[in-house]
ZATIVO-101811 format. One record per residue (C-alpha): x, y, z. Coordinates in steps of 0.001 Angstrom, whole numbers, padded with zeros to 6 digits, always signed. Example, Ala and Ser with C-alpha at 12.3 -4.5 7.8 and 13.67 -1.06 7.14 Angstrom:
% ZATIVO-101811
+012300-004500+007800 +013670-001060+007140 
% end
This chain:
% ZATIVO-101811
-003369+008178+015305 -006571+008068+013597 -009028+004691+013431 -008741+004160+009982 -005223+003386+010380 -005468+000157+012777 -004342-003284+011074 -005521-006300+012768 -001961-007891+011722 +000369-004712+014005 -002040-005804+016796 -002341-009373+017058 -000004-011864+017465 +000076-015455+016838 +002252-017994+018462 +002115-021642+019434 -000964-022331+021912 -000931-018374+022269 -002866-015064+020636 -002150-011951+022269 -003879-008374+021868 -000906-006179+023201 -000631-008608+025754 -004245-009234+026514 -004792-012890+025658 -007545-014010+022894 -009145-016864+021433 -010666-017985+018490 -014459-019102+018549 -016570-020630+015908 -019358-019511+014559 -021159-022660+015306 -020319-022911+018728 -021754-019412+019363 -025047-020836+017932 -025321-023584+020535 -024219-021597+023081 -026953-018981+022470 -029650-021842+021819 -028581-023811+025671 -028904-020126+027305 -032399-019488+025561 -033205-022695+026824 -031741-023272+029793 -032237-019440+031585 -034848-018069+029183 -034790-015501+026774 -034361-012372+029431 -031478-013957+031322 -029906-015184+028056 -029651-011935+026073 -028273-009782+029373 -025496-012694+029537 -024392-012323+026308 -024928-008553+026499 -022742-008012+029687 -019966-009995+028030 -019853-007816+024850 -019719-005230+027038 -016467-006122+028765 -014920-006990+025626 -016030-003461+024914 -014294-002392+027461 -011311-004237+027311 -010614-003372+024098 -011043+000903+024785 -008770+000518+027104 -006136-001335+025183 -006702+001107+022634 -006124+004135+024912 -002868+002421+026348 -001299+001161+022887 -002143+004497+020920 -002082+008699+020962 -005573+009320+019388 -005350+012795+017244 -008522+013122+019407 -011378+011745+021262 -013579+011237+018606 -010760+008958+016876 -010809+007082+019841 -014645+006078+019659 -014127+005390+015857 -011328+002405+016594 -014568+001163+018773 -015972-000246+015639 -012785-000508+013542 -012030-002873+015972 -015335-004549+015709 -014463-004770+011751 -011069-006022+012711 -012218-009149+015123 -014565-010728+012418 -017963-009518+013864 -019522-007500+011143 -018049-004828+008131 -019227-001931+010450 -019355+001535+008689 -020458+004965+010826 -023142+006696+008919 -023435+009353+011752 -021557+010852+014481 -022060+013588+016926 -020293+014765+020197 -020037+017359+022415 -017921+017023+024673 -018910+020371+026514 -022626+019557+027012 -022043+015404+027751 -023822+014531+024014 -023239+011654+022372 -024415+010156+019225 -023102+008015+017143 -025439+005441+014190 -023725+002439+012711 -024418-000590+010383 -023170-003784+010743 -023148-006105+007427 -022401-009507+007619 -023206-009552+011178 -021787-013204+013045 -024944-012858+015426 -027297-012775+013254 -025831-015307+010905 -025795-017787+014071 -029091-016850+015088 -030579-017778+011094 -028593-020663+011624 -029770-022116+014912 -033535-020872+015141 -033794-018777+011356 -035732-015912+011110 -036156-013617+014193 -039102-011015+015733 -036621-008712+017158 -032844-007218+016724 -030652-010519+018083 -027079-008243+017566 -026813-008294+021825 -022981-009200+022226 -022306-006206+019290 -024470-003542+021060 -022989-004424+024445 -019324-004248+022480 -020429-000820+021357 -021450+000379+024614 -019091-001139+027031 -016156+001169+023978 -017556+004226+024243 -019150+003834+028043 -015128+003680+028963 -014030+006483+026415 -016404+008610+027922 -016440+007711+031350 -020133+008103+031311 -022838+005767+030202 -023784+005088+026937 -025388+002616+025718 -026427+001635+021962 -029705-000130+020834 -030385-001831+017452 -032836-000556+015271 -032951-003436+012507 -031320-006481+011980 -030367-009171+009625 -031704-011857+011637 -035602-010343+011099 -035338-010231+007275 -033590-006597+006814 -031011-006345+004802 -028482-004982+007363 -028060-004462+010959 -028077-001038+012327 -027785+000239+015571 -027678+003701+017664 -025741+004714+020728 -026533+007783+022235 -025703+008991+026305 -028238+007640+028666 -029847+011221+029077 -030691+011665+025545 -032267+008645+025084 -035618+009413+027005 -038372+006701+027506 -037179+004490+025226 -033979+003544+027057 -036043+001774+030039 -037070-001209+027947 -033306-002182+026812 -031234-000441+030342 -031326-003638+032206 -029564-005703+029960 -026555-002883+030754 -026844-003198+034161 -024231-000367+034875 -021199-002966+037299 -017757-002479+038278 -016230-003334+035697 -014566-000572+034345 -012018-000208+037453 -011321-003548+037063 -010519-003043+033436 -008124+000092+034116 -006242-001916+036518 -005935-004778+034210 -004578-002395+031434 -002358-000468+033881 -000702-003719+034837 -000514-004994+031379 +001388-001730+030772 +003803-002573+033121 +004431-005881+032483 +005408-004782+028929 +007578-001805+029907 +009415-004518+032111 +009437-006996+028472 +010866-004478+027169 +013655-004010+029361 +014483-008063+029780 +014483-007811+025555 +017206-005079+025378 +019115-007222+028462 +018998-009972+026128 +020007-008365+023119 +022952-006732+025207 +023804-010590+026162 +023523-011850+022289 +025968-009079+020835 +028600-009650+023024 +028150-013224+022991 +028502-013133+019294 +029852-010498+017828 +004557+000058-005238 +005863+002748-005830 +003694+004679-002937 +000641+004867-001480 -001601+008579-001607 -002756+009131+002220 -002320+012927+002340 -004292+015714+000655 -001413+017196-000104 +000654+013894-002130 -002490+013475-003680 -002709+016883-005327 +001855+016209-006075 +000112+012922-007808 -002575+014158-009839 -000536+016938-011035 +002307+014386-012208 -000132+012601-013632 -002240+014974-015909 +001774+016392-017262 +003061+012454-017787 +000626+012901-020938 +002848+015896-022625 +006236+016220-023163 +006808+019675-021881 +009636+019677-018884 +009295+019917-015555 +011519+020809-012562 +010572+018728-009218 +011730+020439-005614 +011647+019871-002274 +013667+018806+000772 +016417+016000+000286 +014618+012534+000529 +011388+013240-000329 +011532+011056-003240 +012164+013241-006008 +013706+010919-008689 +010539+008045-007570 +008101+010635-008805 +009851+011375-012072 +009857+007814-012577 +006094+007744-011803 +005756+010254-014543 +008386+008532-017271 +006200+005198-016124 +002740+007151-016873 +004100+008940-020473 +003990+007637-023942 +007801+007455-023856 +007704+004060-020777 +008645+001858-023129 +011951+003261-023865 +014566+004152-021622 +014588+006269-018104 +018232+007566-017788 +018877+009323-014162 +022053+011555-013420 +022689+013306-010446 +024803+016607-011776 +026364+017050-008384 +028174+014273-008182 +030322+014690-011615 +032922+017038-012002 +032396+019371-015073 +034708+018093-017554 +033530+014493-017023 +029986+015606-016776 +030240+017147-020238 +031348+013982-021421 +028582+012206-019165 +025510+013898-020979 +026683+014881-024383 +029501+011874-025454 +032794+012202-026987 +035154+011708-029806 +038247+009334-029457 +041019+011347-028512 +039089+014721-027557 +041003+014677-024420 +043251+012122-022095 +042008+008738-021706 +038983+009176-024547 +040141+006363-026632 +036936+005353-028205 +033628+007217-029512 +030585+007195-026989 +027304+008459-026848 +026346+010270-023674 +023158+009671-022473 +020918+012067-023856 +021838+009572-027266 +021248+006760-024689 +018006+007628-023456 +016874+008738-027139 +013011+008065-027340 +013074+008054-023555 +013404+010592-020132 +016483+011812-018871 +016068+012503-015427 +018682+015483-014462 +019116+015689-010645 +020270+018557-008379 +020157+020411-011742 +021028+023644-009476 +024690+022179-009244 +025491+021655-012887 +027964+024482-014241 +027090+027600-016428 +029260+025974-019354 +027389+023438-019498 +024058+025657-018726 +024217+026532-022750 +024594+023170-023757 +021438+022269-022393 +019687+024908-023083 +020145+024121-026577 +019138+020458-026113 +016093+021913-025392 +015771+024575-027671 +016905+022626-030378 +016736+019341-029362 +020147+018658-030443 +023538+017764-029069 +027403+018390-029696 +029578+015504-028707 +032882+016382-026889 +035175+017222-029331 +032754+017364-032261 +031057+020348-033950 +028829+018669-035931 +025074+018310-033928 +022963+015170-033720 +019411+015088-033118 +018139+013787-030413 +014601+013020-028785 +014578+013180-025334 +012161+014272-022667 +014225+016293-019388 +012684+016380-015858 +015147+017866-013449 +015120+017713-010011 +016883+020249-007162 +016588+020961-003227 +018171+024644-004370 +016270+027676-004712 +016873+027947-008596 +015176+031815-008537 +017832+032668-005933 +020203+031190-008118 +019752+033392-011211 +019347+035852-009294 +023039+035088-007789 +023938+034538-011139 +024859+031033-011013 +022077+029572-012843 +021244+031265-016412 +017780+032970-016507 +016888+031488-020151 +017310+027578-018934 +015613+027929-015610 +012388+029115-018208 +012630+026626-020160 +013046+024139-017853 +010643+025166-015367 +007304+024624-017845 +005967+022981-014926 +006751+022969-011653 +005920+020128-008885 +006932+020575-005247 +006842+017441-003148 +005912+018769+000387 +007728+016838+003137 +006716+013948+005148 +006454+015958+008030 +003726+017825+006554 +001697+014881+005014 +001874+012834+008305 -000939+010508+006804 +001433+008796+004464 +003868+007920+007212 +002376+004540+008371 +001195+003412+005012 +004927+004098+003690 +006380+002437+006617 +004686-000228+005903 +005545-000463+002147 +008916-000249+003265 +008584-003193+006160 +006921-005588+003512 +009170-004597+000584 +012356-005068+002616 +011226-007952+004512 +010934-009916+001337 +014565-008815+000143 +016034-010003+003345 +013948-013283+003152 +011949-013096+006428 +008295-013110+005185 +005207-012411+007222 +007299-009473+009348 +004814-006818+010560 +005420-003271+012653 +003755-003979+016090 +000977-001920+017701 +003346+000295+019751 +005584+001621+017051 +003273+003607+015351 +002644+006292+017478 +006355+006893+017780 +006483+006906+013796 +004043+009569+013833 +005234+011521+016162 +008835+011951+014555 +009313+014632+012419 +011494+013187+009765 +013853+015547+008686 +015194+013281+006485 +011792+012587+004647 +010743+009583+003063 +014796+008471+002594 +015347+008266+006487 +011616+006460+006887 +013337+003884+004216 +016828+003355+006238 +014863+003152+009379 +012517+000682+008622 +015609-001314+007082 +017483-000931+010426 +014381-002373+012526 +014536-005395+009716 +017352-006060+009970 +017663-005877+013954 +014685-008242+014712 +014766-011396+014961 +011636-012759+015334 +008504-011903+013283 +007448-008473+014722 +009209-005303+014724 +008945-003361+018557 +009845+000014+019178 +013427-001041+020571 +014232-002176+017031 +013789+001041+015565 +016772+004528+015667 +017222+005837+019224 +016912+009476+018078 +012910+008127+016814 +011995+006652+020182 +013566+009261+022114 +012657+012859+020316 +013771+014728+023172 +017209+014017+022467 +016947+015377+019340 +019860+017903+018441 +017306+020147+016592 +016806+023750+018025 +013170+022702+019113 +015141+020192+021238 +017952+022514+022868 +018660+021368+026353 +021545+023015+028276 +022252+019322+029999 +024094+017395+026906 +027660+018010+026414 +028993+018979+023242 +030188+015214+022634 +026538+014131+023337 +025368+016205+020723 +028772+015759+018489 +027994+011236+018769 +023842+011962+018162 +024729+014006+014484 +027277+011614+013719 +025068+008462+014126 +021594+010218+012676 +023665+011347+009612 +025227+007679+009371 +021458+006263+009539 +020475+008749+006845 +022833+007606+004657 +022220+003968+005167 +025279+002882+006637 +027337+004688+003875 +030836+005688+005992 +032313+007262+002931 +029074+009636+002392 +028615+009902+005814 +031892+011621+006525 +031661+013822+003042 +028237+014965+004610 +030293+015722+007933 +032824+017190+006502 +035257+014959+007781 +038170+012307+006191 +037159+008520+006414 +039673+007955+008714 +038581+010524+011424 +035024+008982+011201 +036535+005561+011606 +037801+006875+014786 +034930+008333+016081 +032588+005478+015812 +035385+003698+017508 +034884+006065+020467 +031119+005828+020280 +031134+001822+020373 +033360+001964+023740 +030627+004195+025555 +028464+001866+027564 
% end
């Protein structure tokens, strides 16, 4: 998990009388009220007492919130960690906080890390209530910042603000460094951190919290036990690596030369051949997909390249095939691997010539058609094996683009899964749904071997399964919450019976299908029927 990824809306929730943070409750203060508040403690206790007040309590929240972060999330590493410190900060209202410097080592005990605040709350309070300030007023940020990364480190640190809104700058900024590189300086601002015991109090707060969920959790799935037998944008660029798929589509969407797209199954071939069509000079005519396996030759023939009336059984009209169809347009020819070497010529002299023969014709009509083609296959090892003509896989393969799999661009996992949550949240007419906190890191940490496809079905599984207006981890695939039980080789274990692992296949390959029983069992390679009966047997296992 990295800090850039946190959204306030997977972490908060908002209910009647109630606002939780991952079960930690909040509340909403205004602005205003901060102001008096502020103004009665400068008055009341004096300026001294006042500012270590509202110091100490930005330091719990501090605090509190490291060591929500630390039980909701796996950080990629400890710096990530300190960053969510003041993503959070950004994410609670109480300034646009950017990091303009960061140093650690770990090794040594260093610690350094300088931020800006804009649009700080305290010192837009502070204007308000008394206007312009002699000194840095940003005390409940700076004890936020140091109360985060005094529990990350388990080790004080504590940060001090250089310049602030509230005196006339133009920003706020502040640095944190460990207590033993900060020298001299340090004594005129370490009282206000007064170093308490606060931070075992805090761990035993989040250990119980963690508890009380994990026992949620289990009254949720009781419940949903009860209720079932009661009744019955394109994308978004994250990764390096998509980015460089992206560009690359986009600078060849400009000329009409073909291209051949590979990778794994579900990565989303076809989507980025329809980002290219979309990006071409030819989007405003027609996009015209086939998937070559899935036709048998003779009506595949007839598919692409039309027929005459009466060139064979059942032709009892003239039609175009869809190279005609998609004239002025892309024809988008997927698994191209599969299609047969009869066939292999025809093609080849659609693109040579740019011409086709209709079944049962000899005379050739022009056509102007852009093909990308699309295959999982290894189309070298193909010609090599002679099943794929040398000359066509040339002349198709002007320019080739190989989508990398999700399991290698692991930054586009959360931003796709939430595409997916909004997209089919709207289609099923339950607006607002959001993933909560907890699912991410199991997102992440699955290694989707059914790509961007079997992101897609799950996300419309844990849709359709909840009920209320956040999606837990209980609502998405077993096999994603518990990896372990995995039938991969990485996941061999000696204990599951061959039926275990026989029921697992059968329901992942279901899943990655979407529910499709006759695919499903053609992917098996089993009859309908036999499936039928074994998701039979799977339903009567408690």
């Amino acid at each position: 998990m990295k800090a850039e990824e946190l959204q306030l809306d997977e972490l908060i929730r908002f209910s009647d009388g109630l606002i939780s943070l991952q079960g930690r409750r909040l509340i909403l203060h205004d602005i205003r009220a901060f102001a008096h508040l502020r103004k009665d403690l400068l008055e009341g206790v004096g300026p001294v007492p006042a500012r270590k007040i509202m110091t100490r309590f930005g330091y719990i929240q501090g605090q509190a919130d490291a060591a929500a972060m630390k039980r909701i999330f796996e950080w990629d590493n400890l710096e990530e960690w300190l960053r969510a410190g003041p993503a959070m900060q950004s994410l609670q209202g109480l300034a646009k906080v950017t990091v303009d410097k960061f140093d650690l080592d770990e090794e040594q005990g260093r610690f350094h890390m300088e931020v800006s605040w804009r649009a700080s709350f305290e010192a837009a309070e502070y204007s308000a209530a008394f206007g312009e300030a002699d000194a840095p007023v940003c005390w409940i940020q700076t004890g936020y910042a140091s109360g985060y990364a005094s529990f990350c480190l388990g080790r004080e640190v504590v940060f001090i603000e250089d310049q602030c809104l509230a005196t006339g700058r133009k920003l706020c900024r502040a640095t944190g460094r460990d207590v033993d590189s900060w020298g001299q300086k340090l004594e005129l601002h370490r009282g206000y951190f007064q170093e308490v015991e606060i931070g075992r109090e805090v761990r035993k707060l989040s250990e119980e919290l963690k508890q009380s969920e994990l026992r949620l959790a289990r009254q949720r799935r009781r419940m949903s036990q009860l209720e079932n037998k009661t009744n019955p944008t394109f994308f978004e660029v994250h990764s390096t690596a998509f980015g460089q798929v992206v560009d690359l589509a986009a600078r060849v969407a400009r000329y009409d030369s073909s291209v051949v797209i590979t990778g794994e199954s579900g990565v989303g071939k076809e989507v980025l051949a329809r980002y290219i069509h979309r990006s071409s000079d030819r989007s405003e005519n027609a996009f015209v997909a086939v998937n070559c396996a899935a036709l048998p030759e003779t009506l595949l023939d007839s598919e692409l390249f039309g027929h005459k009336a009466g060139s064979f059984t059942g032709a009892q009209h003239d039609r175009i095939g869809l190279f005609e169809e998609a004239d002025g347009g892309t024809v988008f020819l997927d698994e191209i691997g599969d299609i047969p070497l009869a066939l292999q010529m025809k093609l080849l002299r659609v693109l040579q010539e740019r011409e086709i023969i209709r079944v049962g014709e000899n005379r050739p009509r022009k056509v102007n058609v852009r093909i990308l083609a699309a295959t999982n296959n290894n189309l070298a090892e193909s010609v090599q094996a002679g099943s794929f003509r040398e000359d066509l896989y040339y002349r198709l393969r002007v320019i080739e683009i190989e989508i990398p799999p999700l399991r290698e661009r692991s930054e586009d996992i959360l931003p796709l899964a939430r595409y997916f949550v909004s997209r089919i949240s709207t289609r099923f007419n339950k607006p607002d749904l959001h993933l909560d906190a907890k699912c991410l890191n199991y997102l992440q940490a699955y290694r989707w071997p059914g790509n961007v496809r079997e992101l897609e079905n799950a996300m419309e599984r844990a849709v359709v399964l909840c009920s209320k207006e956040m999606i837990l981890p209980e609502h998405l695939p077993p096999y994603i919450l518990h990896p372990a039980a995995d039938a991969g080789p990485d996941a061999f274990s000696p204990q599951r019976t061959l039926a275990e692992v026989e029921q697992e296949h059968i329901l992942r390959v279901l899943d990655w299908t979407g529910g499709n029983k006759s695919r499903t069992a053609r992917t098996l390679g089993i009859s309908p029927a036999t499936l039928w009966r074994k998701l039979k047997d799977i339903e009567k296992k408690p």
